[in-house]
C-alpha positions, 0 to 999 in steps of 0.5 A: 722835645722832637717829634721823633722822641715823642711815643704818642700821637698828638693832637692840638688841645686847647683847653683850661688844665687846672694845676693842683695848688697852682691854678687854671692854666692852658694846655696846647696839646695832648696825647695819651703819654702827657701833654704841654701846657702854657704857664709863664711859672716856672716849674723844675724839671722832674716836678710832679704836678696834679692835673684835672681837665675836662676833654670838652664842654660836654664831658661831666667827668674830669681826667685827675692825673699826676704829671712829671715836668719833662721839659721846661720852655722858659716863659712859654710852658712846659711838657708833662708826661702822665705818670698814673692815667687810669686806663679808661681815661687813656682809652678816653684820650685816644678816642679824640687823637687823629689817626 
């Protein structure tokens, strides 16, 4: 995906997604729209996966969302885009993108 296709901000986050039924994988970056995460499995386009991750070591509380696969980079990950992210864990994204 090219930057000029994408509508958030977006900030490197490199951080243990876990991927419901799946198991703990990577993310490498994160806006308030979704996020790309690294896994070598392969998941179709249009997959809907549940994800839980923290935004960092202090937060108690994770972010649950599900994510449709938008794009698949074959042996490096794939981009997903949020399809139910409460608005106070939008707002709690935001907080960490750069302006």
């Amino acid at each position: 995906m090219s930057d000029d296709r994408r509508h958030s901000q977006r900030a490197l986050f490199c951080n243990e997604v876990e991927v419901v039924g799946y198991g703990p994988r990577r993310s490498a970056d994160l806006s308030a729209g979704g996020m790309f995460i690294e896994t070598i499995a392969s998941f179709p386009r249009d997959t809907v996966l549940q994800l839980k991750f923290k935004l960092g070591e202090s937060e108690s509380v994770p972010i649950v969302v599900r994510a449709r696969v938008l794009y698949v980079a074959n042996g490096i990950g794939v981009g997903v885009e949020f399809m139910d992210l409460e608005p106070e864990d939008r707002v709690r994204i935001e907080r960490i993108l750069p302006e």
